[in-house]
PAGU-379180 format. One line per 10 residues: number of its first residue (from 1); for each residue x, y negated, z of N, C-alpha, C, O. Coordinates in Angstrom, 3 decimals, always signed. Layout:
N
NUM> X,Y,Z,X,Y,Z,X,Y,Z,X,Y,Z | ...
END
This chain:
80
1> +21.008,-19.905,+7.348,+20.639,-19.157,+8.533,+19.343,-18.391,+8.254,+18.383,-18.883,+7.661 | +19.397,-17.195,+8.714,+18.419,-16.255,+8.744,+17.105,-16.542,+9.831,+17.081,-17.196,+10.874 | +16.136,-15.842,+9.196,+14.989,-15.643,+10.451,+14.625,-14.747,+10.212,+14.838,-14.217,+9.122 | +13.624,-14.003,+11.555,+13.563,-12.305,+11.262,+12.136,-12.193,+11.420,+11.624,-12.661,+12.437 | +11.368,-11.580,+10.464,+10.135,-11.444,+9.808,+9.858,-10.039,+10.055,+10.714,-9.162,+9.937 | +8.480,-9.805,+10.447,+7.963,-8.621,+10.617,+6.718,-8.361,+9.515,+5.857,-9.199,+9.242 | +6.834,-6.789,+8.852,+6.088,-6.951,+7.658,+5.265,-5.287,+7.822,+5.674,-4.133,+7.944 | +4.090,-5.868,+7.752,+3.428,-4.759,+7.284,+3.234,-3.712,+6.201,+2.128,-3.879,+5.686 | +3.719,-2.968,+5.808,+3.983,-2.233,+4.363,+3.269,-1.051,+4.494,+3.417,-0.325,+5.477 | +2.026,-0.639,+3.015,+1.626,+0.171,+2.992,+2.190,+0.884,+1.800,+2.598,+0.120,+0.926
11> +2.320,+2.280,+1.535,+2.397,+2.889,+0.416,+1.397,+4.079,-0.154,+0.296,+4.167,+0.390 | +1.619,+4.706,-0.881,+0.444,+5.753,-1.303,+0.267,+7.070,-0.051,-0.471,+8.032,-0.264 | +0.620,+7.002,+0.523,+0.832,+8.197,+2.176,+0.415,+7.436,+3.247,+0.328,+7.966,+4.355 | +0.045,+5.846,+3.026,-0.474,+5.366,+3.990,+0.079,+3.983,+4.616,-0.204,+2.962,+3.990 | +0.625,+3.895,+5.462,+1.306,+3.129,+6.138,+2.565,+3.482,+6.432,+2.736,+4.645,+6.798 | +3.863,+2.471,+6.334,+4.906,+2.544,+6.637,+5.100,+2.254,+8.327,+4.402,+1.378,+8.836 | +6.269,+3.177,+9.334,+6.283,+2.276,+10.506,+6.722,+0.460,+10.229,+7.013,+0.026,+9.115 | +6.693,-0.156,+11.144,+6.724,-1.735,+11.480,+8.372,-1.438,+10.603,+9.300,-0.633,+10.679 | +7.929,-2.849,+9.645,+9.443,-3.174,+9.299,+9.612,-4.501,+9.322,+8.642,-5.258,+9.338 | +11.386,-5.109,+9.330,+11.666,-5.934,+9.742,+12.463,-6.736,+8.742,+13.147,-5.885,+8.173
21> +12.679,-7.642,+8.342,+13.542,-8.301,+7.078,+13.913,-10.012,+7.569,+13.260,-10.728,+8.329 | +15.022,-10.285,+6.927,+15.950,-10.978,+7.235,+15.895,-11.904,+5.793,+16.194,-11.536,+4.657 | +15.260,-13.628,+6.393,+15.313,-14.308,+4.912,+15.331,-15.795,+5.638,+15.436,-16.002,+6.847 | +15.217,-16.665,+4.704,+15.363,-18.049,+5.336,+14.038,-18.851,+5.236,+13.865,-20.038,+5.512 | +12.729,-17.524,+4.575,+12.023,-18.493,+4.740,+10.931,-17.266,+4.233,+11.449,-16.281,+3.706 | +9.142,-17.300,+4.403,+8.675,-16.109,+4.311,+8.290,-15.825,+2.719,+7.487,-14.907,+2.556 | +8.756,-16.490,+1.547,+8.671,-16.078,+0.264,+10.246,-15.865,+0.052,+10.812,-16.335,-0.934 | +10.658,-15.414,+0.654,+12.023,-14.735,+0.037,+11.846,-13.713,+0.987,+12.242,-12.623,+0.574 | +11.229,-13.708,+2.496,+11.086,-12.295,+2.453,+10.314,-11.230,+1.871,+10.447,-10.006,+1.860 | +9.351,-12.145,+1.323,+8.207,-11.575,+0.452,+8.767,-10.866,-0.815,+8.234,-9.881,-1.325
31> +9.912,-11.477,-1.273,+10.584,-11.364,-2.359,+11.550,-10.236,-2.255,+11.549,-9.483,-3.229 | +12.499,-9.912,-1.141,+13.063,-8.727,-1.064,+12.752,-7.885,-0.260,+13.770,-7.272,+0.059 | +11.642,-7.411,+0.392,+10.510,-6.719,+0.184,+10.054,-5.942,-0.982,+10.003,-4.735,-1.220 | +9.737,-7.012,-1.639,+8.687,-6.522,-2.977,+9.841,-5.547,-4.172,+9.515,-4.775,-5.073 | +11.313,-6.002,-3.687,+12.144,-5.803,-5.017,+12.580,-3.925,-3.793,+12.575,-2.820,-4.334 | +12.819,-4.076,-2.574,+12.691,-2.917,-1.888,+11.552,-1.592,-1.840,+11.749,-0.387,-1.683 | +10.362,-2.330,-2.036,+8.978,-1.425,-2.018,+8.288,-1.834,-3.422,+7.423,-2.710,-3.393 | +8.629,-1.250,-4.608,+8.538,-1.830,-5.494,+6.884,-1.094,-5.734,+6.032,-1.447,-6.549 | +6.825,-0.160,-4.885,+5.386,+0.666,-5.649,+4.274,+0.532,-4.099,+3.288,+1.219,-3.832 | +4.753,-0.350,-3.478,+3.868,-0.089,-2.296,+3.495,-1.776,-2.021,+4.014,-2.782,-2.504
41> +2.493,-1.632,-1.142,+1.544,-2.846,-0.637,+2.152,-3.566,+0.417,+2.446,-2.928,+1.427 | +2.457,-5.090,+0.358,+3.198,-5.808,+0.946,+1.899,-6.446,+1.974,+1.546,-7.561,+1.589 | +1.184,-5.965,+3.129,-0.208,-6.589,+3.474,+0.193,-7.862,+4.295,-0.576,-8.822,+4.335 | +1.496,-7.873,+5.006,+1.065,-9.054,+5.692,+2.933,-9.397,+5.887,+3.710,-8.444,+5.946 | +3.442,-10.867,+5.966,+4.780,-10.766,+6.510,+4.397,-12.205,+7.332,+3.678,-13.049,+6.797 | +5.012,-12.402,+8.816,+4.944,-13.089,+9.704,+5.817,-12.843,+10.416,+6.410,-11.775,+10.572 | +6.030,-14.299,+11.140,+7.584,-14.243,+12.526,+6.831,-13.739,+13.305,+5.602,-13.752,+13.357 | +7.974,-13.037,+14.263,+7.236,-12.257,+15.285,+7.037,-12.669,+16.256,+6.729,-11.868,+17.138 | +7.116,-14.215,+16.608,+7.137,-15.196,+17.575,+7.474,-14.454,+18.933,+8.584,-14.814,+19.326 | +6.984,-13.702,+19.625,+7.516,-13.013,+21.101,+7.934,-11.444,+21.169,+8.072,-10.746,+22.173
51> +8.074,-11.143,+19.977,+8.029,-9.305,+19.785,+9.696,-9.406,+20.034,+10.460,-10.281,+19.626 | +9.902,-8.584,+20.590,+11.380,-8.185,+20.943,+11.910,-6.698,+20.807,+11.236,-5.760,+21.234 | +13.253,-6.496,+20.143,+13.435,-5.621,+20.118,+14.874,-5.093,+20.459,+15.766,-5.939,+20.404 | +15.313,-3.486,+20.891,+16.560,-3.386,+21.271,+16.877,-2.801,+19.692,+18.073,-3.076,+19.591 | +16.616,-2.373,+18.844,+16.881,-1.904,+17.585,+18.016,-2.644,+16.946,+18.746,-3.366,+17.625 | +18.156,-2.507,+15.858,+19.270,-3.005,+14.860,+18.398,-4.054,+13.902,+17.703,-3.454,+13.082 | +18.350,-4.791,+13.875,+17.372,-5.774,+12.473,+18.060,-6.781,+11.382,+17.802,-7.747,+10.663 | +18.983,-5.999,+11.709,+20.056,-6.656,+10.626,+20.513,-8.208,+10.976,+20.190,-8.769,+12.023 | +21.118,-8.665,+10.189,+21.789,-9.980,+10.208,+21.547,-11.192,+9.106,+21.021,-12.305,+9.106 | +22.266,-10.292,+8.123,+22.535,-11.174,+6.370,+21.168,-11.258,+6.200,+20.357,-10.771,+6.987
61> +20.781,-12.100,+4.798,+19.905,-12.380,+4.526,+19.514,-10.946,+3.560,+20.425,-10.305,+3.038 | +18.511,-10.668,+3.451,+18.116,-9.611,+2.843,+18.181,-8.097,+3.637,+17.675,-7.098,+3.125 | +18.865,-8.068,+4.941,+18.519,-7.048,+5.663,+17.194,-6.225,+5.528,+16.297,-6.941,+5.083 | +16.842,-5.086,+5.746,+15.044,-4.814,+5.484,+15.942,-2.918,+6.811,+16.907,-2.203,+6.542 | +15.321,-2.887,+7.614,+14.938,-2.002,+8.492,+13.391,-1.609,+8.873,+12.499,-2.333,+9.314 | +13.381,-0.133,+8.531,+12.583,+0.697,+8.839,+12.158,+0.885,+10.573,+13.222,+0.568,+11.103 | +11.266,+1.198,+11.614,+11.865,+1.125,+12.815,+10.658,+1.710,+13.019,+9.622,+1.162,+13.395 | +10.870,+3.015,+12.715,+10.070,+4.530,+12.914,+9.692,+4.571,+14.628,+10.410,+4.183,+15.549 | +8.909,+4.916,+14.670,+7.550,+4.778,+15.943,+6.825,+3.869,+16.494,+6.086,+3.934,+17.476 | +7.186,+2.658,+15.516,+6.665,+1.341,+16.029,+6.014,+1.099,+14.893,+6.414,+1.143,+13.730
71> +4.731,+0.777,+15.443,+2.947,+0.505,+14.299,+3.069,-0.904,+14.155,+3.718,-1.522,+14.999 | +2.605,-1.419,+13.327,+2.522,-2.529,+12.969,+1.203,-3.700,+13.600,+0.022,-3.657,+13.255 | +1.571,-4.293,+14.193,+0.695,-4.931,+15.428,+0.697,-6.890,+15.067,+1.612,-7.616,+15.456 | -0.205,-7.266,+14.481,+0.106,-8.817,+14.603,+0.225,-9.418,+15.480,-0.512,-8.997,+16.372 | +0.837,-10.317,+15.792,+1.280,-11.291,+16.863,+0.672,-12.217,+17.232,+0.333,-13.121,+16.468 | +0.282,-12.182,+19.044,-0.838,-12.254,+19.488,-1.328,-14.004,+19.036,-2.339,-14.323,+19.662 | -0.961,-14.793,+18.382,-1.093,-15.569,+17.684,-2.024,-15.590,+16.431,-2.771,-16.490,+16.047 | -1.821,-14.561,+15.985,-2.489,-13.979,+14.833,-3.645,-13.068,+15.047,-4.395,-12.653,+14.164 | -3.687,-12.882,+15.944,-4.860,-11.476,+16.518,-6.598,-12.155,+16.527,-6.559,-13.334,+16.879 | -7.503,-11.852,+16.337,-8.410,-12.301,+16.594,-9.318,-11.964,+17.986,-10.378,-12.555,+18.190
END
């Protein structure tokens, strides 16, 4: 069974919008991520504990969605 991880990704243009990936645990999402953004900065991956979305975020394990207009925001758990 999957869980759905929200990841901060930077590349050389800056910041990617909020993306989302599908793994069973957060070093395998770390892992297909890294094999997806092979030249860009993996800064942060965390559950999104209350973030909700109507989007598509895949299913299978290894899903990875882009989800253009949405900034990357830690979860208010994580926030200082």
């Amino acid at each position: 069974m999957t869980k759905l991880f929200i990841a901060n990704v930077r590349g050389s243009e800056g910041s990617k919008p909020l993306v989302t990936v599908r793994a069973a645990a957060e070093g395998e999402a770390r892992l297909f991520l890294a094999a997806a953004y092979p030249d860009d900065e993996i800064i942060d991956i965390v559950e999104p504990s209350d973030w909700v979305s109507d989007a598509d975020t895949g299913s299978s394990p290894g899903d990875i969605r882009e989800h253009a207009g949405v900034e990357w925001q830690a979860p208010s758990s994580l926030s200082d």
